[in-house]
N, C-alpha and C positions, 0 to 999 in steps of 0.2 A: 846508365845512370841509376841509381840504388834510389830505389822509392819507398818512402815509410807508411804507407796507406793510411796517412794520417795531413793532410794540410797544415803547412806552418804561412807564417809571413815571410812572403819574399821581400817586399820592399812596402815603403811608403811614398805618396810622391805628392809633393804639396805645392800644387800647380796652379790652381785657382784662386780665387777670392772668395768665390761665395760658395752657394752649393753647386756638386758636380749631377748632370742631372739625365746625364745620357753616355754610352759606351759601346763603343761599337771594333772589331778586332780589324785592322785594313789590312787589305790586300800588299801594298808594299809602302815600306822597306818589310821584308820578314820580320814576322813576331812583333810587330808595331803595333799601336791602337789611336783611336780617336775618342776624345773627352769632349763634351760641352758642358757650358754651368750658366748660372744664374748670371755671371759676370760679364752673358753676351758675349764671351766668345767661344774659339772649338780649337782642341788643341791634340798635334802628333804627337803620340810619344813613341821612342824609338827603343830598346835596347841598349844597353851598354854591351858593352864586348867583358866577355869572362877574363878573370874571375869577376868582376864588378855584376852585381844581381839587379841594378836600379836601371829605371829608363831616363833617357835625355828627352825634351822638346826640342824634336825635329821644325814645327813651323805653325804657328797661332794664325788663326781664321777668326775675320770679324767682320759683320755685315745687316746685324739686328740693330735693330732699334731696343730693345726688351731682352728679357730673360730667353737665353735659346736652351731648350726642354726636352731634345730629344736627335739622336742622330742615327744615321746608316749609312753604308757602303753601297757603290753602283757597282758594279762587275766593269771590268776593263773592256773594255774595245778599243778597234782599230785606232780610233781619233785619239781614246782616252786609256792609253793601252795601262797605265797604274790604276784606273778606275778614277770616280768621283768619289763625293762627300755630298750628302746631301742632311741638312740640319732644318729643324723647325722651330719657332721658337714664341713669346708671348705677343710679338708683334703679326702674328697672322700669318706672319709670310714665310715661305721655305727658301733658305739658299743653297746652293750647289759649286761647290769648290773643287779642283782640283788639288793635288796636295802640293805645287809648288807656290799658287799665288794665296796670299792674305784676303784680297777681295773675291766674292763670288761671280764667275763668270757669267751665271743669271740667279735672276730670282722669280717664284713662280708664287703669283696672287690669286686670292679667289679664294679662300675661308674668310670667315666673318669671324673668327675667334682665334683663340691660339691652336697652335698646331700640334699636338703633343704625344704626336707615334707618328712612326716612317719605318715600313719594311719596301727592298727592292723585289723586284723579279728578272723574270731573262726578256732581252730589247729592250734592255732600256726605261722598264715599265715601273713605275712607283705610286707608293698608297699611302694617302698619310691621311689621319686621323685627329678630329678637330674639336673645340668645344662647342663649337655651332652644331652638331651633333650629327655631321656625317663626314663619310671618308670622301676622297676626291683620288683617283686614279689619272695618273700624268703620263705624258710620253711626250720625246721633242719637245719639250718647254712650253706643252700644252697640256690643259685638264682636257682630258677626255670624255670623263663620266664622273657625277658626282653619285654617289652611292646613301640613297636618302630611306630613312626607314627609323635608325633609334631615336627614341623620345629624351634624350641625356648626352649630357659628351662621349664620344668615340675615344677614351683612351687609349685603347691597344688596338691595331692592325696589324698581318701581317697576311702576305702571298704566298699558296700553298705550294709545293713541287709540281701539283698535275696543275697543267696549263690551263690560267682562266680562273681558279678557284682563289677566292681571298676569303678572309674573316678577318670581323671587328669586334673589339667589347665594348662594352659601356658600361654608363654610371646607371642606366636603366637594369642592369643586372645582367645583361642576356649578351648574348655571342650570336652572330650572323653571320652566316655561309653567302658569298654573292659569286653569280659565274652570270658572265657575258653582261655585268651590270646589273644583276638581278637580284633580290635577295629568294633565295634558294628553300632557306632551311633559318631556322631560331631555336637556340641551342639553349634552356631553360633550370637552372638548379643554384646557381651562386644568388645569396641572399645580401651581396650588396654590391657595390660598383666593380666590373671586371676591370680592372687594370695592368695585365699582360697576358701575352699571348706567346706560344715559343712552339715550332713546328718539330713534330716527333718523326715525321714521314708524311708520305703523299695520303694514309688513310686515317695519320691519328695523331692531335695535338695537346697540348696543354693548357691550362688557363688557372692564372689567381685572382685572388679580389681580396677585398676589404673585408671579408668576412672570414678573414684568414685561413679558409682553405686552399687545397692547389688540387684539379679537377684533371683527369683525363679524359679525353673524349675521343670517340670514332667521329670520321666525317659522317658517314650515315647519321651521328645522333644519339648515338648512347654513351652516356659518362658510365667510364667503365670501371673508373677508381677515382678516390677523395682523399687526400694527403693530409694529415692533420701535425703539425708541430710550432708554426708559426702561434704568438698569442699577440699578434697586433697584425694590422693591413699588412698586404705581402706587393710589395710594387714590381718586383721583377723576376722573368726565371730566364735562362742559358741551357742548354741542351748540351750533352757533351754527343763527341761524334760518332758515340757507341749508340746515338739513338733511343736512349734506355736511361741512363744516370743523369740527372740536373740537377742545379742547384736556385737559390730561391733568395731575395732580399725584401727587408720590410720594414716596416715601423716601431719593430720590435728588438731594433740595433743589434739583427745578425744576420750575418750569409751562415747561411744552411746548405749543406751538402747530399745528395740525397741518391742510394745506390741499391737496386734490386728492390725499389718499393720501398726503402727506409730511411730516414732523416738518421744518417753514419755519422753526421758531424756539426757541430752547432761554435760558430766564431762568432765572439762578440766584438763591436765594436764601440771606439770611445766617441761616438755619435749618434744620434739620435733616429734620422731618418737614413737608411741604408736605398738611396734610391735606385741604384742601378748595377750591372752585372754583364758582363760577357765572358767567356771561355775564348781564352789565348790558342792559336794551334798544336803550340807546345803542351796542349791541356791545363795551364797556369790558369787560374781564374783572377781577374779585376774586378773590382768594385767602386763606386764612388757615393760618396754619404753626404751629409747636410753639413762637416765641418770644411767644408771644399778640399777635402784629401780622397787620394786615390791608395788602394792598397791593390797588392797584386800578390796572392798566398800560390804557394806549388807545394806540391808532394813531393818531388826529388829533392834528397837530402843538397843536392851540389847549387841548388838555386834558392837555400834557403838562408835570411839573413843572419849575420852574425849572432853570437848566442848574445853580444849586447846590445843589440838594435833588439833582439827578442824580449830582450827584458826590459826594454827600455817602452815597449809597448804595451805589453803587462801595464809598467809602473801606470802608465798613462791611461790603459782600461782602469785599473783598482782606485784612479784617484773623481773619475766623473760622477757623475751625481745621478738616480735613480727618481725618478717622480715615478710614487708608488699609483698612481692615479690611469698609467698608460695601461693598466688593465695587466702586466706583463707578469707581477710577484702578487697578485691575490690580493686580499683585506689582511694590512697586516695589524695586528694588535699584539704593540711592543712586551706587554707584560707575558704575554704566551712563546714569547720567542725565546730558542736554548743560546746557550753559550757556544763560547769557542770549542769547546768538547765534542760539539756536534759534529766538528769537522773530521776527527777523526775515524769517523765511518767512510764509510767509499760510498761515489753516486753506481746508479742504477745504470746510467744512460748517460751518452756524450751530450754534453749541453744542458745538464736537468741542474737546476739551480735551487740554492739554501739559502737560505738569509738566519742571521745571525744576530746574539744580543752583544755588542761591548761598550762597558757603560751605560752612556744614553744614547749612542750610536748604534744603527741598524747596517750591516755589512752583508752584499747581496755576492756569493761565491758560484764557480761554476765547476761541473766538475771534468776535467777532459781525459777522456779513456785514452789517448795518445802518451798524456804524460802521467798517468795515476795518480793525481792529486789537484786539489780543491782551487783553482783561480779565482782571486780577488774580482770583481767585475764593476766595483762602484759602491757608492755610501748611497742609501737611502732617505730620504729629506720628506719630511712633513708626515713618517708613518704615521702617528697617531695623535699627531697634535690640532688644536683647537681648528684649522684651516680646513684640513681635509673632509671632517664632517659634515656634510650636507646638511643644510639645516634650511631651507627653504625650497616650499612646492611650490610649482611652476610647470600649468599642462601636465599634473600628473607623475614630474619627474621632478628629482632634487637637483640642487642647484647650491653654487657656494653665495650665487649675488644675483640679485633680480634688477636688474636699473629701468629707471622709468624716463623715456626720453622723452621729450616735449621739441618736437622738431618744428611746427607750424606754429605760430601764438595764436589761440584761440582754436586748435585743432586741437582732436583727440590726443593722449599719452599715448604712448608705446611702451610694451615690456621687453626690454632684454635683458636673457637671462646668459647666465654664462658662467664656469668654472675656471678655477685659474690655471689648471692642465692643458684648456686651450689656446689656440692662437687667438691672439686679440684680434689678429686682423681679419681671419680669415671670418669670426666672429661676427665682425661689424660688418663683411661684404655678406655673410647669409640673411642678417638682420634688413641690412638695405634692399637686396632682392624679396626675401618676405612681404615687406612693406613696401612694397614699389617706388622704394625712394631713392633718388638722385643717387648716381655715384660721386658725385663731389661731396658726399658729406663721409667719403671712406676716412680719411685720415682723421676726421675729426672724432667720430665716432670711433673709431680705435686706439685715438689718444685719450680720449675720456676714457673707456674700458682700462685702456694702462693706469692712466691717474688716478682713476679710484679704486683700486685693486694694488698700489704699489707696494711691496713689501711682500707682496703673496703669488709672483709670479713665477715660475720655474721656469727658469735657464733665459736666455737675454729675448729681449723683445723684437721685434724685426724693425728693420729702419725705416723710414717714412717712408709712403708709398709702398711698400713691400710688397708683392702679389700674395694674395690670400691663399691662393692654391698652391703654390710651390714653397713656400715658404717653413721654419721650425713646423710645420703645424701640417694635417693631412688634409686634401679636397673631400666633403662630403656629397657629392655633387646631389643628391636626391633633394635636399633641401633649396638647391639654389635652379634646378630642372624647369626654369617658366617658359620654354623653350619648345614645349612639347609640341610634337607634330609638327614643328618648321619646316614650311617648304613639301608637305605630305603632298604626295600627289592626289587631285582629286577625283579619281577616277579609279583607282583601284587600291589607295590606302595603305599599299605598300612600298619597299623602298626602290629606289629607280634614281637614275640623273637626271640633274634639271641642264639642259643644255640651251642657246640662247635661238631665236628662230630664223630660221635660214634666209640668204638672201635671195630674190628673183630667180627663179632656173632660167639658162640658156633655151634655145630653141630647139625642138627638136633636130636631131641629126638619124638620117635615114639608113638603116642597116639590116642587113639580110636577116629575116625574121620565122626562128623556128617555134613559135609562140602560137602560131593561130592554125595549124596542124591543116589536113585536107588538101594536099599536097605542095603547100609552102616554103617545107621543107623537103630535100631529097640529100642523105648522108653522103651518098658516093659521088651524084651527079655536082653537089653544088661545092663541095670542099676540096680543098687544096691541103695538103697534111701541115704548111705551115702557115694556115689563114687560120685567123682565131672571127669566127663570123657570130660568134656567140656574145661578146660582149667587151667593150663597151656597149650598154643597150640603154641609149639616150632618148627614142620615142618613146611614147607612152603605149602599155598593152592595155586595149580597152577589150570589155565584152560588148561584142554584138548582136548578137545572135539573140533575133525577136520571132515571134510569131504574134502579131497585133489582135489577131479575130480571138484567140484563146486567150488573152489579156483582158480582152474588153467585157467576153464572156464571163469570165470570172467575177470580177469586179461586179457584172450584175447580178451574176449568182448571190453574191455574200451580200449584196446590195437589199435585196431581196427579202433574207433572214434576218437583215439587221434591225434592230428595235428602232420606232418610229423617230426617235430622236435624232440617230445615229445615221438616219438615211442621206443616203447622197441623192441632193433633188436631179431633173431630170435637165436640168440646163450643163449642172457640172459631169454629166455623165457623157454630153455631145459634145462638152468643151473637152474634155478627154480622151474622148473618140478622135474627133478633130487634131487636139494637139497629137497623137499618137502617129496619125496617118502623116503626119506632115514633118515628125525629125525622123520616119522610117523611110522616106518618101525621098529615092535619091534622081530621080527624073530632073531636069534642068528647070521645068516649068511647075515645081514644086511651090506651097504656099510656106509661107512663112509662120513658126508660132505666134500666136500674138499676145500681149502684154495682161490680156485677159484670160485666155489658158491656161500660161504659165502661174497666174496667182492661185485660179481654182487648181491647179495643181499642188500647188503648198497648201494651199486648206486641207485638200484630201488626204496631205501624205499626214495628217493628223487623227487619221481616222483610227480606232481601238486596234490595240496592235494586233488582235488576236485573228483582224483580215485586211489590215494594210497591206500585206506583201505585193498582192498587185497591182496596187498603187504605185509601188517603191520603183517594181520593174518600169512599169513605165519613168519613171522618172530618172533611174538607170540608163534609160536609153536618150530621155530630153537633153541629160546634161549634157550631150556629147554635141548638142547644136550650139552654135557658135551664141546666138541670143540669148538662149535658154542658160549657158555655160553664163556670158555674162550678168543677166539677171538675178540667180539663185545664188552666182557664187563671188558678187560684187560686193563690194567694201561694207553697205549698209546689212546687206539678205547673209552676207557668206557665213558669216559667223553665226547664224541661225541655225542654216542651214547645216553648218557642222556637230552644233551643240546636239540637233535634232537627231543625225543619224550617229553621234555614238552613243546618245542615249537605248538608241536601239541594238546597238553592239553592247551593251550590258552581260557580262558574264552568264546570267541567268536569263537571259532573255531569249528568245523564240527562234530556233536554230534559221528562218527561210528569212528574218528579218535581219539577222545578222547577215545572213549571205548577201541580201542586195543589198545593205548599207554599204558592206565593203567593196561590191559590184560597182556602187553608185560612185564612191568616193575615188577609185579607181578610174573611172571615166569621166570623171570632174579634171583629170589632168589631161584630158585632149581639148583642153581652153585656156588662153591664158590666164584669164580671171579665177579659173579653178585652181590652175598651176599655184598664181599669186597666195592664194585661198589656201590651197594644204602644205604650203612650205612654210607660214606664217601661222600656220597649228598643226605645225609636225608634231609638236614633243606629245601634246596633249590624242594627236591621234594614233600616233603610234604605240602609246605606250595602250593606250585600250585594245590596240588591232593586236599587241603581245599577247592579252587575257586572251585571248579565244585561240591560241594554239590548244590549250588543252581542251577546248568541245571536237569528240570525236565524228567531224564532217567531213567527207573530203571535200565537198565545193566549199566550205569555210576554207579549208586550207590554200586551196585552189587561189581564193580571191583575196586572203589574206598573204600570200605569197606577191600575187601581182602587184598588190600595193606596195610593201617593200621594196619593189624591183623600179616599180615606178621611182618613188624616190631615189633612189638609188640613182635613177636614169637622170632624176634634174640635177641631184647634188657633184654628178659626176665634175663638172668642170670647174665646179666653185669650191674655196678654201675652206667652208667649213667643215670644222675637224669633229666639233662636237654632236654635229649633225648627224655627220659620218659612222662616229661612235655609234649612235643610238642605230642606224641601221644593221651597223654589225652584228652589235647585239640583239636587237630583236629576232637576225636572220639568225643567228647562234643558236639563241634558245630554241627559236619553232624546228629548227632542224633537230631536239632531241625528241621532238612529240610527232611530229609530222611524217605520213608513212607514205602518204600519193607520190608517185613517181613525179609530175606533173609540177605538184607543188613544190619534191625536192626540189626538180630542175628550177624552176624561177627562182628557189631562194638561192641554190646555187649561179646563177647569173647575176642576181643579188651582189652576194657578196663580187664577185669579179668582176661586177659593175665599180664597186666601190671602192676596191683597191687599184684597179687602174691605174698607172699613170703617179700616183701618189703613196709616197713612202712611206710616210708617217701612218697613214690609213693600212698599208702593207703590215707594219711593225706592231699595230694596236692588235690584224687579226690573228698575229702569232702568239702574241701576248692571252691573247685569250682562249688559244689552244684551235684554233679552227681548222691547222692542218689535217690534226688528228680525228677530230668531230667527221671529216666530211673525207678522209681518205679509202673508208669501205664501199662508198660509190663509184668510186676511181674504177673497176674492175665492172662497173654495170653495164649487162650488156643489150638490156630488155628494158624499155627502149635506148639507143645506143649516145640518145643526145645530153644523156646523165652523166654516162660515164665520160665524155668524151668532155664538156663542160668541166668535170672535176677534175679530170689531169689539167687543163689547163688555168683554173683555180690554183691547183697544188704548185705549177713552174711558177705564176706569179710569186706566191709565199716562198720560194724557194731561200 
């Protein structure tokens, strides 16, 4: 087929009602696609058979309540071997269709706002991006992780080719790298709302924003190039499959073509907002715009439409209307403008646009190097007449109209200022968030904006209730951002899942145990080649290992030195003596702690951190008595109790006090009251026991491993998934910092604790690449219970 290295229209396809606001290329029929719009629903379109260049509606999808915003493609499997559809949309909620039924065979809840980016990965794995201002990661028609970190809505997501890796943009400006649920990395340089994201390769992606550039970037971190041609927001970009060429749509009513680093081709369209873009297999590129049409342009001459459907497209560019206000044609001032004469020069560049005097009309021309000559692209309305002038300050900027609202009788006035280039609604929603007032007063305050502005509006106004964001008009979201830090975790301020807290763990179950070394283990004597003795590993690993006379000594020692304030008197010094001798003390005829020990024991463990440590040990070693287990870590104490030792786990906190906290916290799970106690502040423990993979300790690792494992060992028989999640990930991440063989091995039992038995847990750690993380231990043969461990890790994932 004979290609003109120039894009023409292949078709038009007028399939919607409102705007079309999402596009995605499907896997089958060949050469098909999926549309969603504002009109709530999601539509196939098929090919026609040659010579016929248009597509038919193979089968409409409906299942929102609201405007649906955004769509993807699942990859086929066995069950679903055409693939799915997965759509997001103003109602919060994502549904997931196959392509034969209209209804969605589920729907997946769990955003608080709309949904308004969806990329898949491989298993089954998907990421969608929210205005509540984080992603959420699915599998099995469960969220797994929710991914929490931007201060602004999550516009663009998407899953990178190396397993595990995602990135989000936001209206906060910034791009975030997240693996194993983590945020990684913050990717820093777009100076307004990112709003797409398009994957270049496993090392290097793209991103646009509102600030109408389009940015490359390494995953490491460095934007290596800045694309300038856009003059309004840029909402979407397509990658073509050379890896190298894309193209780009925006606010600036064009798809832009973009080839070895240069904007080759610039197509206007007779609409306003150009929201979205995908690349056909056949190379054909789609688009969908705010006038609910779909165009689909190709470069082979054999797919291109009629030379009167071409004209008939022209006619219909040359006759819409230009609001000189979109920033797109400059200041123009009518009397400096040439005539029709001008046109008789040639443009410089495909897409560089003239505007023209005729009469009292302003005519805005484009020039396209395919055809050598000058296209019509629209009349220009209000260049220089009395409207457009600014004439009122307001915070320093001008404004066409300042309104003064009187929303409470006998409250303050309110100012709202506003242009008539804007959307009225989306106006009145920044106005109401500003002022922390009621969303029911959206309609009315935007039909005032219309009513006293009438006459002065450019192009028609949205219909009642209209969403402010999606609408004629673009999201500013910086203005409307009250949002910030939702849901931040409080403990290390960066992005992480909120997952919900688990329920009761079962009872221990007793299994062959190569964890407490000293001949407990023997590789040849105790194994069978097809016994897996390593895990499930459902009791809990505690530390034992005391030595009471050097405990006690110490403690006097620091005792000693410590300022008179600070001093432990000598009652709590034999009540610590006492409790010590009596949970190390395994004799039948042993005493019991008592109710007074145990409390001077939490006094103590209060002492200046700079010589609690062995305090802690001691206390490490109490919890592991059945009393002691229920006193400190019962319903009223346990939550103290918790608060206290991950305040001691603080990132910058005192390497031996970290160590017994995690000691401590680990053998709080050989009670049930402890059990009860860390499963019901998992998220919050876990995600602190993640910060200190990076202090370079091995008994940090050591005990930060066993924790893991522990959990690991309760959640094993119970359905939560999200639980699940978060131990993956934690065990994900500390295996790329973590070098103790020791600690490998437990997180590696870790993980094979937790995929056990359970698919969906199997498929999340695919999904996040663990095969690959942990397949260089597979061949370890010093000591032999690593390697030996990871193959059998690896057959689970198989």
């Amino acid at each position: 087929m004979a290609s003109s290295n120039s894009y023409k229209l292949r078709c038009s396809i007028p399939g919607h009602e409102m705007d079309v606001r999402g596009l995605a290329a499907a896997v089958f029929p060949e050469g098909s696609f999926v549309s969603v719009s504002r009109d709530r629903t999601g539509r196939v379109w098929v090919p026609n058979s040659s010579p016929d260049t248009g597509f038919t509606e193979m089968h409409c999808m409906s299942g929102h309540t609201n405007f649906v915003s955004c769509v993807c493609m699942i990859a086929p499997t066995e069950t679903y071997p055409r693939g799915l559809v997965a759509t997001g949309g103003n109602d919060n909620n994502i549904c997931v269709f196959t392509l034969d039924q209209p209804q969605p065979i589920f729907i997946l809840k769990g955003h608080k706002n709309t949904v308004c980016s969806l990329s898949s990965g491989k298993f089954g794995t998907l990421l969608s991006g929210s205005w509540d201002t984080t992603a959420k990661v699915w599998l099995n028609e469960k969220c797994m992780m929710t991914l929490q970190g931007h201060s602004a809505a999550v516009w663009a997501v998407v899953i990178l080719p190396e397993q595990g890796l995602m990135l989000s943009g936001s209206a906060d400006k910034t791009i975030k790298l997240w693996k194993a649920g983590r945020c990684e990395k913050t990717y820093e340089g777009h100076e307004d709302c990112v709003r797409g994201l398009a994957v270049i390769s496993s090392d290097e992606f793209f991103s646009c924003s509102n600030d109408t550039s389009i940015r490359r970037w390494l995953v490491t971190g460095e934007c290596v190039q800045v694309y300038y041609s856009h003059t309004n927001y840029i909402y979407s970009l397509a990658v073509f499959p050379n890896s190298q060429d894309f193209v780009s749509t925006g606010e600036d009513r064009t798809l832009r073509i973009w080839k070895k680093g240069e904007c080759t081709q610039t197509i206007r369209l007779p609409a306003q907002s150009v929201w979205c873009c995908c690349i056909l297999p056949n190379g054909d590129i789609a688009v969908g715009a705010s006038d609910g049409i779909m165009r689909v342009f190709t470069e082979v001459q054999e797919r291109m439409a009629s030379a009167e459907d071409l004209q008939a497209f022209e006619d219909e560019l040359s006759k819409t209307t230009i609001d000189p206000k979109t920033g797109d044609l400059g200041d123009i001032k009518m009397e400096d403008l040439p005539g029709r004469e001008h046109l008789d020069e040639p443009g410089n560049r495909d897409g560089q646009t003239r505007l023209i005097k005729d009469g009292q009309k302003v005519e805005a021309y484009q020039w396209s190097v395919s055809d050598g000559r000058w296209m019509k692209i629209g009349d220009v309305v209000g260049g220089s007449n009395q409207q457009t002038s600014k004439s009122v300050v307001y915070e320093g900027k001008e404004y066409d109209y300042v309104f003064t609202i009187d929303v409470n009788e006998g409250g303050p006035s309110m100012k709202l200022p506003y242009n008539v280039s804007e959307d009225p609604w989306l106006t009145a929603h920044n106005f109401l968030q500003k002022n922390d007032l009621s969303p029911m007063f959206l309609d009315q305050v935007a039909n005032f904006i219309i009513e006293n502005t009438k006459g002065h509006v450019v192009g028609p106004a949205q219909p009642a209730g209209g969403d402010p964001f999606t609408g004629g008009a673009r999201y500013i979201p910086g203005a409307s951002d009250d949002g910030s830090g939702f849901g931040a975790d409080p403990f290390t301020g960066s992005g992480r899942y909120i997952p919900g807290s688990g329920p009761n763990p079962s009872g221990p179950v007793g299994v062959a145990d190569p964890f407490t070394g000293g001949g407990a283990y023997s590789s040849a004597a105790l194994r069978q080649k097809a016994t897996n003795i390593y895990f499930p590993k459902t009791d809990a690993v505690t530390f034992e290992q005391a030595n009471a006379p050097q405990i006690i000594a110490k403690i006097k020692e620091l005792n000693g030195g410590a300022p008179q304030e600070q001093k432990l008197s000598e009652e709590i010094l034999e009540n610590l003596d006492m409790l010590l001798v009596s949970v190390c003390d395994s004799s039948p005829s042993k005493s019991s702690p008592t109710i007074q020990q145990i409390s001077l024991l939490w006094k103590a463990a209060h002492w200046p951190e700079d010589i609690v440590f062995p305090v802690l040990d001691i206390m490490r070693l109490a919890v592991r008595h059945p009393q002691v287990n229920e006193s400190l870590c019962g319903e009223a104490e346990g939550v103290q109790l918790c608060n206290h030792l991950l305040s001691l786990m603080r990132p910058e906190g005192r390497p031996a006090n970290q160590m017994l906290a995690l000691r401590t916290l680990c053998n709080c799970f050989s009670g049930r009251h402890g059990r009860a106690l860390l499963m019901a502040q998992r998220e919050s423990v876990l995600s602190r026991t993640a910060d200190l993979a990076a202090v370079c300790n091995k008994n940090i690792h050591i005990a930060l491993a066993t924790l893991v494992l522990n959990y690991a060992g309760c959640l094993h028989s119970q359905p939560d998934l999200e639980a699940k999640a978060q131990c993956l990930s934690v065990a994900s991440r500390a295996l790329e910092t973590v070098q103790d063989k020791e600690a490998v091995f437990r997180l590696l039992v870790a993980l094979g604790t937790t995929v056990a038995s359970d698919q969906t847990a199997m498929d999340l750690a695919r999904s996040l690449g663990v095969n690959s993380q942990i397949s260089k231990y597979s061949s370890m043969s010093d000591p032999s219970k690593v390697g030996e461990v990871c193959q059998l890790v690896l057959k689970e994932l198989q």
